[in-house]
C-alpha positions in Angstrom: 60.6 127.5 173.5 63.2 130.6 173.2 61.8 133.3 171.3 64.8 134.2 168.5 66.2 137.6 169.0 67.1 137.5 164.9 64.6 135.9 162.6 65.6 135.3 158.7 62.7 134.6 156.3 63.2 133.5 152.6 66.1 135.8 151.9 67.1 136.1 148.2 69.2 137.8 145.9 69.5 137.9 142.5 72.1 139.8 140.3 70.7 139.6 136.6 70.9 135.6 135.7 72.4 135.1 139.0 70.9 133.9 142.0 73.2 134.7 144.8 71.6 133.7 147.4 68.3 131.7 146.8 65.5 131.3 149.8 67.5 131.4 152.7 66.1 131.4 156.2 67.1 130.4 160.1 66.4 131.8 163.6 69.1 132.8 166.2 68.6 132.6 170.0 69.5 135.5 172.2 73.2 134.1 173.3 73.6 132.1 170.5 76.7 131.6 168.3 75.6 130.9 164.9 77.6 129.7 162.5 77.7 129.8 158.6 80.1 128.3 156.3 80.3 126.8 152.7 82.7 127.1 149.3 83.8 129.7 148.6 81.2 132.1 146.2 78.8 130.4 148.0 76.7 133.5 149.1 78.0 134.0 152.9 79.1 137.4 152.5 76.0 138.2 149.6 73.7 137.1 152.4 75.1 139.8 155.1 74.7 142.0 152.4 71.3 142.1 152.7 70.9 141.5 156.0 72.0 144.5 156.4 71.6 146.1 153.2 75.2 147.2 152.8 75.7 147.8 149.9 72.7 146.8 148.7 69.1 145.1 150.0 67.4 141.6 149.2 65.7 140.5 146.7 62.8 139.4 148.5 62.7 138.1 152.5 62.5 139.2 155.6 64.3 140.2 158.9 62.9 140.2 162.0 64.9 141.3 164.9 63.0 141.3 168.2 59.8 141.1 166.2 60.1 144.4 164.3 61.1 144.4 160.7 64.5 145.6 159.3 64.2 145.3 155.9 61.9 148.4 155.5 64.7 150.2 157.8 67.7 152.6 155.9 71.2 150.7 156.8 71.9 153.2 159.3 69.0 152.6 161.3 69.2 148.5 161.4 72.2 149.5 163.0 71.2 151.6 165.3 68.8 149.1 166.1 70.5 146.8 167.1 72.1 144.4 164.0 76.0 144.9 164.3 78.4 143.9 161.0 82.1 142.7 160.3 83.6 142.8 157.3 86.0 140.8 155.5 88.3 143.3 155.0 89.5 145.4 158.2 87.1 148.5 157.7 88.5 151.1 159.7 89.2 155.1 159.2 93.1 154.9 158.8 93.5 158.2 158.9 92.1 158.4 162.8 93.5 157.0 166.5 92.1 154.1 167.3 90.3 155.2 170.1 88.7 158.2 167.4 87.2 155.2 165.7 85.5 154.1 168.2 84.3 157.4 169.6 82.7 157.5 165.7 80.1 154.9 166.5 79.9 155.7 170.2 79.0 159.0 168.9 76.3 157.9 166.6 74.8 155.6 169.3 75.0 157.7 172.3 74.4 161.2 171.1 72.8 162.6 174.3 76.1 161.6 176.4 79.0 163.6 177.8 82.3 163.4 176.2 84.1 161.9 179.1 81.1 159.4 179.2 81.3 158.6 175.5 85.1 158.0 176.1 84.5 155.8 178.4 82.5 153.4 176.7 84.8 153.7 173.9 87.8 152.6 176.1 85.1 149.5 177.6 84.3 148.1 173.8 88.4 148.3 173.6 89.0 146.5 176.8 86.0 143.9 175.5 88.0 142.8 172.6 91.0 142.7 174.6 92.9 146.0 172.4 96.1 147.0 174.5 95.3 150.4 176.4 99.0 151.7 175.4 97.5 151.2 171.6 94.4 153.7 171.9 96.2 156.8 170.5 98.0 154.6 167.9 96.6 155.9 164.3 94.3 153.1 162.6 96.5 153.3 159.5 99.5 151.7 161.2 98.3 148.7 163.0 98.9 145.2 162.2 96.1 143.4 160.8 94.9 141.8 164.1 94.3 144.7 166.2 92.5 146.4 163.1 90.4 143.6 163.1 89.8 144.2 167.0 88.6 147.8 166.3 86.7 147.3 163.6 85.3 144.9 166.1 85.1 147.1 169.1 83.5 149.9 166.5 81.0 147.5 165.8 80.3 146.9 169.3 80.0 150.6 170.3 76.7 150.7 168.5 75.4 148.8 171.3 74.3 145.5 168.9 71.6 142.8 170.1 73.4 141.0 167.1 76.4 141.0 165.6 77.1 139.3 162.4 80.7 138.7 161.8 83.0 138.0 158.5 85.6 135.9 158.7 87.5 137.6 161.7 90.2 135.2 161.7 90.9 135.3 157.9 94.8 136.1 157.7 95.4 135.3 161.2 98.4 133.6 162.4 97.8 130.2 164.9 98.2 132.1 168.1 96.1 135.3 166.8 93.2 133.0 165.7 93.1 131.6 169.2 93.1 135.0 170.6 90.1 135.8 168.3 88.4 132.7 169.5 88.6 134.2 172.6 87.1 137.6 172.0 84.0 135.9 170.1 83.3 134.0 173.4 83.9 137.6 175.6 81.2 139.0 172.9 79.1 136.4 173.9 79.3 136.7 177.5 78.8 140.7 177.3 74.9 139.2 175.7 75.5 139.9 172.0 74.1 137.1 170.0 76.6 136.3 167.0 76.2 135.0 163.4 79.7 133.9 162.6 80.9 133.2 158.9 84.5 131.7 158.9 86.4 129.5 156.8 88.5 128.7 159.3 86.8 125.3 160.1 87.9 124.3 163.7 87.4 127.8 165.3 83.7 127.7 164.0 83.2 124.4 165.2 84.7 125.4 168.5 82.5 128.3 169.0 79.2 127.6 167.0 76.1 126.3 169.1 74.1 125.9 165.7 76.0 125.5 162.2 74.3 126.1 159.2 75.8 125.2 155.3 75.1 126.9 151.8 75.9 126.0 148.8 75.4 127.5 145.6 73.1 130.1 147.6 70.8 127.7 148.4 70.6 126.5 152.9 71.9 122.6 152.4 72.2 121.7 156.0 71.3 122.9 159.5 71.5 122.3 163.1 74.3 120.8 165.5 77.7 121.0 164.4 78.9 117.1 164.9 76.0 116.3 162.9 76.3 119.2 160.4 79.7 118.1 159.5 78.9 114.9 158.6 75.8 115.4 156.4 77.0 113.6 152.7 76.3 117.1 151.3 78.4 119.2 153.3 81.3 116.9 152.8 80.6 117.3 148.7 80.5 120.6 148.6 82.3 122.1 151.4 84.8 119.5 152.5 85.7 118.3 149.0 84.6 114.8 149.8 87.1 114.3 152.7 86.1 113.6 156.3 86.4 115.1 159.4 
């Protein structure tokens, strides 16, 4: 049996009266694409939250990644050690080449490197995602929404991640665009970086996802191969709106 790279163990949250996310838990496999989707409010985003504890921790539960503990860990250090985020929105430093906002993370990773070296790996995590060379000195502040996504991406990546968890990257995506994004999950994959993958957009998750899991109302209500994920009764309630796949 593989030995997860990324354990979850009864994650909750509650905000007041509000359980956001109630008793969550799976495993991820080193390699693995692992997919999350559900309604919208449905505690996706709440639930990388504190993962991560940006902005704010669990709850109660546990993350294990590699065997060692996270949630005791400061957010800066899960990342350092090796649990990667996305965000929704495209979180970059607008006021900075694109290339400067990678060199921020390399930075923070790789503090004992040269500069030449640290450039370097900066222009790799670009080349990874697939951002054009002749964009590196463009400032963050100007790019269209797609290639801020790749360097929020490629920023992400610089930190050297045994997981990266990933939100929404093809939200507001164009047809062509989401098929490019499709593509650099996949490269992310391939360079060894395990991947927990929220997205609404349905048939790129299915595409890429190995293992799909469903919430609802906070709460896990479905787990395991996609085909057969999709066509659990629940799922199709709450997530599908009662229509089939």
């Amino acid at each position: 049996m593989t030995v997860p790279i990324l354990s979850v163990r009864g994650m909750s949250k509650r905000f007041g009266g509000l359980q956001a996310v109630d008793d969550v838990s799976f495993d991820v496999a080193p390699g693995q694409i692992f997919g999350i989707a559900g309604p919208n409010g449905s505690g996706k985003s709440t639930l990388f939250n504190i993962i991560t504890r940006i902005p704010f921790g669990a709850t109660a539960g546990s993350v294990m990644l590699e065997g060692c503990e996270m949630q005791k860990l400061s957010p800066h250090a899960i990342a350092l050690a090796g649990i990667g985020r996305t965000f929704q929105r495209e979180n970059v430093f607008v006021a900075l080449s694109a290339i400067d906002n990678v060199l921020v993370a390399v930075e923070s990773a790789a503090r004992t490197l040269g500069f030449d070296q640290q450039v370097a790996r900066a222009e790799k995590m670009l080349d990874l995602v697939g951002f054009p060379p002749t964009m590196h000195n463009t400032m963050a502040g100007n790019l269209p929404v797609y290639y801020r996504k790749l360097l929020m991406i490629a920023s992400s990546l610089a930190l050297k991640p045994r997981v990266l968890l990933m939100d929404e990257p093809a939200s507001s995506l164009t047809g062509p665009e989401i098929d490019n994004m499709k593509e650099v999950i996949l490269a992310i994959r391939g360079d060894g970086v395990a991947i927990v993958l929220i997205e609404h957009v349905l048939s790129l998750l299915m595409e890429v996802s190995d293992t799909l899991l469903i919430l609802d109302q906070g709460k896990v209500i479905a787990q395991g191969l996609p085909s057969e994920v999709i066509k659990n009764p629940d799922v199709i309630e709450a997530y599908l709106g009662g229509t089939h796949v």
